[in-house]
N, C-alpha and C positions, 0 to 999 in steps of 0.2 A: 659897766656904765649903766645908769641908770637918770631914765628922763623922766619926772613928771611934771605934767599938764594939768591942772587943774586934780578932776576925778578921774585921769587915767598913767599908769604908769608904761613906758615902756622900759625893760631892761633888758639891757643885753651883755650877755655872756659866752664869750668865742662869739662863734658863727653861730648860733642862735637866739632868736630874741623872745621876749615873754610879752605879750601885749595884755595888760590887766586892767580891765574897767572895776573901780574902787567908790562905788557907795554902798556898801553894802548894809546901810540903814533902809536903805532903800530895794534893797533884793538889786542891787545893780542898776535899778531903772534909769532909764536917761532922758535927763532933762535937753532942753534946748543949749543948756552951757555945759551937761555933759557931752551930748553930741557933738559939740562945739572941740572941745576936749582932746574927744577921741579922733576928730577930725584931725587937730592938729600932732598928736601922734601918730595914726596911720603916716604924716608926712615925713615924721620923723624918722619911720620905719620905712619908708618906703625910696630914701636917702641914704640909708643906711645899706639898702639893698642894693641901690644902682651903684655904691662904692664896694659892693664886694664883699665888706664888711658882714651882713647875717646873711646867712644860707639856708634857714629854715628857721620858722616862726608859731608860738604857742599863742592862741589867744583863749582869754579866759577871765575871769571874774572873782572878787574879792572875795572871801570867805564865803557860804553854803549859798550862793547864787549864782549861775550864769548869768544872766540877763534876764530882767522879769519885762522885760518890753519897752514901751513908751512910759515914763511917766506923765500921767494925766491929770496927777493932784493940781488942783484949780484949773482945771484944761476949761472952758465953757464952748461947747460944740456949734453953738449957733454964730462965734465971732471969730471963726476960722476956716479955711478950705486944707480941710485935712488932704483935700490931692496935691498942696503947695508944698504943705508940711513934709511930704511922703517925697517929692519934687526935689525940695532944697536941702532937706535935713539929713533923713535917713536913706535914699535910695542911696544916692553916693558915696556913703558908708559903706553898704553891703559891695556896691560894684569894686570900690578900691580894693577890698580886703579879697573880694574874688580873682581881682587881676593881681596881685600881688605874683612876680616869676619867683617863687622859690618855692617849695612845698609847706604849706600852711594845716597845724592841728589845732583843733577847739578841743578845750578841758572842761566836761561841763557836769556840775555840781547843781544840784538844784535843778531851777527853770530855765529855761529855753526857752520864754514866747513873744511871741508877735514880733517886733527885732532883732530880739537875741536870737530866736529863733533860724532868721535871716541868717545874724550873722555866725552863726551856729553851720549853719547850710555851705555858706559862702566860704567855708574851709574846705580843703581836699579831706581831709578826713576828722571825723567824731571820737573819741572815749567818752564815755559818759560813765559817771555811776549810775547803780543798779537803780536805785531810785531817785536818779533825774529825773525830771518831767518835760514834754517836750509836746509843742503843740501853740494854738492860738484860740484863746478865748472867744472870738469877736464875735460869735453867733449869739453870745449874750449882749453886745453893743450896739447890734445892726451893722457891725463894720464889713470889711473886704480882707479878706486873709491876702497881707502884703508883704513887703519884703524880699520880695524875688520868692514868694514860697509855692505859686503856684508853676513857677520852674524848677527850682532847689529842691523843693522836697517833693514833686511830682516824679522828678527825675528818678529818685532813691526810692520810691515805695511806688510809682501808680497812681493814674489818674482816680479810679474808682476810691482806694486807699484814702489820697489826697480829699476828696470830694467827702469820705465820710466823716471824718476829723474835721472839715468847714461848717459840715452839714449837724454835728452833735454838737462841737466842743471840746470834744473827747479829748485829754492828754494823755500822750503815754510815758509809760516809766521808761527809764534806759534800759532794763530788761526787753521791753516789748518792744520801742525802737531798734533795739539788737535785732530781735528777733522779725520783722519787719523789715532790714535793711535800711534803715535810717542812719544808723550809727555804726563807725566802725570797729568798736569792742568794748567791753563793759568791764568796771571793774567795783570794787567793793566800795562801800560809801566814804569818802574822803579822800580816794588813791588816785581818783580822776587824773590830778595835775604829775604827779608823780610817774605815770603812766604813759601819758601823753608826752612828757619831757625826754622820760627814756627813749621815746619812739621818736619825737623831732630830732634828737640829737643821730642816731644813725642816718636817719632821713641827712642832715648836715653833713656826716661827712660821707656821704654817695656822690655820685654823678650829679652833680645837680643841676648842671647845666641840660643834661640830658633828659632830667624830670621834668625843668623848664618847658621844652620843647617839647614832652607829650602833653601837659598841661594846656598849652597852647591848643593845640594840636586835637584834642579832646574837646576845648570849648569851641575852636573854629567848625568842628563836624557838629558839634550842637548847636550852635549860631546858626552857622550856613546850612545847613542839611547836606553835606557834603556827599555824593556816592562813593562809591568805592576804588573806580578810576579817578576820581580827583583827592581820595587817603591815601593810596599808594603811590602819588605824586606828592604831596604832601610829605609824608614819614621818608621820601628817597630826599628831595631838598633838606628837612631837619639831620638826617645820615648825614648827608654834605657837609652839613655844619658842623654835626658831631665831630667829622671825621678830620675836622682841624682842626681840635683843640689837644691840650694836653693831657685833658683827662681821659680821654679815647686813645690817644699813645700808651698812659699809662696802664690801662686797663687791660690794654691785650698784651701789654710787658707781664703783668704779674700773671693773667691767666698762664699765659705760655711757659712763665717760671714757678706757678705753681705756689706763690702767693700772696697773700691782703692786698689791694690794690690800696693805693696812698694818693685818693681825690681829695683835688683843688678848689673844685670850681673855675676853673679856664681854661 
């Protein structure tokens, strides 16, 4: 199946789906009617999930771009509240695709900034090629480094890290992101999506309800600042849950027989 929205497509195939933002005359950047867009595919995908339907999700960018940010062609900075913008447009982007319950990978070609960046971040895990670039311009703007990144990507590399890349401008390649912790593996220039595809589709047929629920379980101890007697209350209720579905019967059927387990999703 395949949906498109304007500049954004989603397809999906089995229990996976491909979320692809398409201007790529643009390096990807998104307008207010790309954002528009993609809003209304994340709804699509995210329908799609609560039926059962994809169990792990690629998002990524049309030919040698992730996302080059906002587009700001004709933007005039003085007959705007860029905090509305950030408010109505983009924040809610980044937050959907971060709640999204199923395990989500970014395929990222090219640039990664200022939103894309975000929404780069706002996946459980990165591929990038080698020389991806990844970062946010805005100290040449006057802007605020946003997008969820001074949590997103503080989280992954460090606040000092974070602070130097706001503080220069500095991009790094997918190399140095690798190597940084940014990113969750690198691969040669073009193979990004290939890569990433390989790796959601096992992510698809795992436990995924089970990925679900450390997902969760990971942003509740980040949210909340959770101790350690309220994680171990925590991870015994998500067991609870585990422990009555099918896919946690099946799972200890095949250990115990000593082959591939055959998950659902329920």
């Amino acid at each position: 199946m395949t949906e498109v929205t304007g500049a954004v497509r989603l397809d999906v195939d089995g229990a996976l789906a491909h979320l692809v933002v398409s201007r790529p005359h643009k390096r990807n950047a998104l307008d207010p009617a790309a954002a528009a867009d993609l809003s209304g595919a994340l709804g699509q995908l995210e329908s799609a999930v609560a039926r059962g339907r994809v169990r792990a999700a690629v998002v990524t960018g049309e030919g040698t771009a992730f996302c080059a940010g906002r587009d700001i062609t004709g933007v005039d900075p003085t007959a705007e509240d860029p905090g509305r913008v950030l408010a109505d447009v983009f924040n809610p982007l980044v937050q959907r695709l971060a709640d999204l319950p199923v395990p989500t990978v970014a395929a990222v070609e090219g640039p990664a900034l200022g939103v894309g960046l975000g929404l780069a971040l706002a996946c459980d895990l990165v591929v990038a090629a080698e020389d991806a670039r990844f970062g946010s311009p805005f100290a040449r703007l006057g802007a605020v480094l946003d997008s969820g990144a001074h949590l997103l990507l503080a989280e992954r590399i460090g606040r000092p890290r974070t602070l130097e890349l706001v503080y220069t401008g500095r991009l790094l390649t997918g190399t140095q992101a690798h190597q940084w912790g940014l990113v969750t593996t690198t691969t040669a220039p073009g193979r990004a999506l290939a890569e990433a595809d390989a790796l959601a589709r096992t992510l698809a047929d795992g436990p995924t309800l089970a990925f679900t629920a450390s997902k969760r379980l990971l942003a509740r101890q980040r949210d909340e600042s959770l101790g350690l007697p309220d994680v171990l209350a925590a991870e015994a209720d998500a067991q609870r849950a585990a422990g009555s579905s099918a896919d946690y019967v099946e799972g200890f059927a095949a250990f115990q027989a000593k082959r591939a387990p055959r998950f659902t999703g329920s």
